[in-house]
C-alpha beads as a LAMMPS data file, in Angstrom:
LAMMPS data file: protein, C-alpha beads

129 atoms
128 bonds

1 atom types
1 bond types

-500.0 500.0 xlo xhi
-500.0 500.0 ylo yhi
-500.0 500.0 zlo zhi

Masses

1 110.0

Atoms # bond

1 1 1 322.895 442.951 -208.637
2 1 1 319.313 444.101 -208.082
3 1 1 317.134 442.004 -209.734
4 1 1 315.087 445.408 -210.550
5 1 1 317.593 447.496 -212.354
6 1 1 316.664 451.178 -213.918
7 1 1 314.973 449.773 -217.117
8 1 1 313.399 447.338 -215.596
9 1 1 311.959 450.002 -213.207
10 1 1 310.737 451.661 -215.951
11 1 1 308.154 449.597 -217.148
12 1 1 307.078 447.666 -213.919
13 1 1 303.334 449.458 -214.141
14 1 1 302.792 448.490 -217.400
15 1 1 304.443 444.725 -216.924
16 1 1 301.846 444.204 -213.653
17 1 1 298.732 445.462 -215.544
18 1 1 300.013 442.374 -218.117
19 1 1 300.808 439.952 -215.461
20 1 1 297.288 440.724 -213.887
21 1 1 295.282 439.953 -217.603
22 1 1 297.208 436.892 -217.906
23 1 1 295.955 435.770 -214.611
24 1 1 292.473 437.011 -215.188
25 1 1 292.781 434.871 -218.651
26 1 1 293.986 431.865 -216.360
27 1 1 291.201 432.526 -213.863
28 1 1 288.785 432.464 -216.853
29 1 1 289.849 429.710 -218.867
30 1 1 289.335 427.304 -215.222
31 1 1 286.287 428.746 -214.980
32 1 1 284.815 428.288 -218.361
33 1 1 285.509 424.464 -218.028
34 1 1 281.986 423.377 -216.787
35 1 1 282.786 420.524 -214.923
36 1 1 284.212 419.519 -211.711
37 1 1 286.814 417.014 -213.578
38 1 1 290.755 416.044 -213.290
39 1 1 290.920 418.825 -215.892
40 1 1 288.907 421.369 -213.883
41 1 1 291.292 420.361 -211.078
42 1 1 294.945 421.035 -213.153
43 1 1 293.518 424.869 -214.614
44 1 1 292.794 425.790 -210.823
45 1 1 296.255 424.340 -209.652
46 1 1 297.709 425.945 -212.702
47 1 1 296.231 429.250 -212.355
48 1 1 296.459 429.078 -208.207
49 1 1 300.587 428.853 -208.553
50 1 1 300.745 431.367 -210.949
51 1 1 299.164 433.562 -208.875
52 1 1 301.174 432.676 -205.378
53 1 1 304.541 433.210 -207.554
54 1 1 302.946 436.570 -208.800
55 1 1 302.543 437.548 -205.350
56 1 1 305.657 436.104 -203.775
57 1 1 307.769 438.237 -206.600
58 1 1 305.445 441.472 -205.213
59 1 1 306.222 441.025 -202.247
60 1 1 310.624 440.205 -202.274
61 1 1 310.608 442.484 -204.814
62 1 1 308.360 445.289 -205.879
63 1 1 306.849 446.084 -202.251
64 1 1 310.249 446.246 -201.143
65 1 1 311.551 449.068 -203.720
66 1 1 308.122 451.108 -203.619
67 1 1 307.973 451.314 -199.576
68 1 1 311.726 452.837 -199.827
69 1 1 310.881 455.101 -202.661
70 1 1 307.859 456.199 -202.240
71 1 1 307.402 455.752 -198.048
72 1 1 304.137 457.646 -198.424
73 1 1 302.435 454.046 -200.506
74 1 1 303.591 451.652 -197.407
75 1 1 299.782 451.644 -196.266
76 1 1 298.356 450.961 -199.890
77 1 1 301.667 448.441 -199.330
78 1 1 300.278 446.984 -196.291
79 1 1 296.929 446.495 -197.414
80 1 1 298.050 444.431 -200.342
81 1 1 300.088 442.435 -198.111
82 1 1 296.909 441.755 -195.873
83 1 1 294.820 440.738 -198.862
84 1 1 297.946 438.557 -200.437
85 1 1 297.087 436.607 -197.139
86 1 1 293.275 436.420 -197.552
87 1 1 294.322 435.300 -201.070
88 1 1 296.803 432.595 -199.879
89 1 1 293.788 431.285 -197.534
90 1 1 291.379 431.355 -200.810
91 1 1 294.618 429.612 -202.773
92 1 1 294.437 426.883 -200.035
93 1 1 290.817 426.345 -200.634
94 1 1 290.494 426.207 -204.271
95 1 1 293.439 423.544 -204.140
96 1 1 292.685 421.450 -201.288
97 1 1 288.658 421.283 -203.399
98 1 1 288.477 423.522 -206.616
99 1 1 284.673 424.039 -207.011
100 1 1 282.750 426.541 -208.636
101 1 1 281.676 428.756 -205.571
102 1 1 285.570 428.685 -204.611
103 1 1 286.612 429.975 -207.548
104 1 1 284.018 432.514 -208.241
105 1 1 284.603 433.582 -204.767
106 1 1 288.737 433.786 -205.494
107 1 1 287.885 435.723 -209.018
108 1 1 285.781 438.296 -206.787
109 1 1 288.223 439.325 -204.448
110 1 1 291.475 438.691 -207.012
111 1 1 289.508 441.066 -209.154
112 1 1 289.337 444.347 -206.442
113 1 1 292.755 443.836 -205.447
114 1 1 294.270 443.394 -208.445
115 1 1 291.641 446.950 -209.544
116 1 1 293.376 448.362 -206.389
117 1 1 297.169 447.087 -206.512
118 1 1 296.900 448.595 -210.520
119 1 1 295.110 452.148 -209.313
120 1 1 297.478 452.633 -206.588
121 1 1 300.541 451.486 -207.662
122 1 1 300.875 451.766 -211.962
123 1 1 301.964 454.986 -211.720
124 1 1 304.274 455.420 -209.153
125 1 1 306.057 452.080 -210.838
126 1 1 306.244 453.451 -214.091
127 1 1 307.727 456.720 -212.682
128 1 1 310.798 455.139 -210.956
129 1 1 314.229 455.548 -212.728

Bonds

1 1 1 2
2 1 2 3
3 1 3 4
4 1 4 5
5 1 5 6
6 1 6 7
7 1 7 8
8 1 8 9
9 1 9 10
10 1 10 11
11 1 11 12
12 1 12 13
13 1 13 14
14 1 14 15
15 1 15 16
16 1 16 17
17 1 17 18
18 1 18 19
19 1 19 20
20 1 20 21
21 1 21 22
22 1 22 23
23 1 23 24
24 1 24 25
25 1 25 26
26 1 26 27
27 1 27 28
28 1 28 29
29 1 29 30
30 1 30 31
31 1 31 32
32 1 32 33
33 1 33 34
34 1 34 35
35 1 35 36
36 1 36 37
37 1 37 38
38 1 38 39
39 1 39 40
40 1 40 41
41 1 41 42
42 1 42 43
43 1 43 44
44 1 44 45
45 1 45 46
46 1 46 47
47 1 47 48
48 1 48 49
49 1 49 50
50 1 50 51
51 1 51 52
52 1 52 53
53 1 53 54
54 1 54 55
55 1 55 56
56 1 56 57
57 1 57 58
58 1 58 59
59 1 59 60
60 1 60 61
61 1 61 62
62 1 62 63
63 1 63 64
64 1 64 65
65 1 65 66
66 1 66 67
67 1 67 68
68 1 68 69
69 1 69 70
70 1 70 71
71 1 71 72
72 1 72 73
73 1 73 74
74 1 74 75
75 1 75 76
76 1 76 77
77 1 77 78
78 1 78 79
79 1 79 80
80 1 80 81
81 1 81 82
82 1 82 83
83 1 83 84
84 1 84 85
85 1 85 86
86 1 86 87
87 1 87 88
88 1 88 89
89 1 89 90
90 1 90 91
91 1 91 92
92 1 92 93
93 1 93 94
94 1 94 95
95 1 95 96
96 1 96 97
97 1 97 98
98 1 98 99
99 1 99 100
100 1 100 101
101 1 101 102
102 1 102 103
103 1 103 104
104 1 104 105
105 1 105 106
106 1 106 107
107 1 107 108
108 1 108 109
109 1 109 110
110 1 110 111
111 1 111 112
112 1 112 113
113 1 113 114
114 1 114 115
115 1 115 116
116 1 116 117
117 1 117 118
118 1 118 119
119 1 119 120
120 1 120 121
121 1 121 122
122 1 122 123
123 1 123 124
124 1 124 125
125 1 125 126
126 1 126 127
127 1 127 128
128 1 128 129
């Protein structure tokens, strides 16, 4: 079965505008840490998976259900996809040396596309049955 059934459906706008505050409170809990320590290091890995699972579910799931419902969003779609790839590249940074200009750079653009993703998207989520 479809792992995004009718009810499910229903409430996908409002579940991504509460995935995307959880990550913004993951994003902001590594960067209130004011050091660049071991513990600095595990919030950023923490918070960097979180976010390339959120994405990876987006984009097997979600994208996949909105382009063949709503064929008029697959540009927003594609966009997102493009900047799920500038993310990944950020991701890669952040892990590979988690510093403070990395991550304030990540929370920058994480911030307009999740803004984006949430203004385009909410709505027509929340409206499939």
């Amino acid at each position: 079965m479809d792992e995004f059934t009718p009810p499910r459906l229903q409430a996908l706008g409002n579940q991504l505008i509460e995935i995307h505050q959880q990550l913004r409170a993951l994003l902001a809990n590594a960067a209130d840490i004011s050091d660049v320590s071991q513990h600095f290091r595990n919030h950023c890995l923490a918070f960097c998976s979180a976010l390339d699972r959120h994405h990876t579910g987006e984009e097997r799931g979600m994208f996949r259900v909105l382009a063949e419902r709503h064929p008029e969003l697959r540009p927003v779609i594609e966009e997102l996809r493009r900047d799920h790839e500038q993310i990944a590249e950020l991701l890669r940074r952040v892990a590979a040396a988690p510093t403070r200009a990395e991550l304030d750079g990540l929370a920058a653009v994480m911030e307009s596309h999740f803004a984006f993703e949430e203004r385009r998207l909410v709505a027509a989520l929340n409206a499939l049955t």
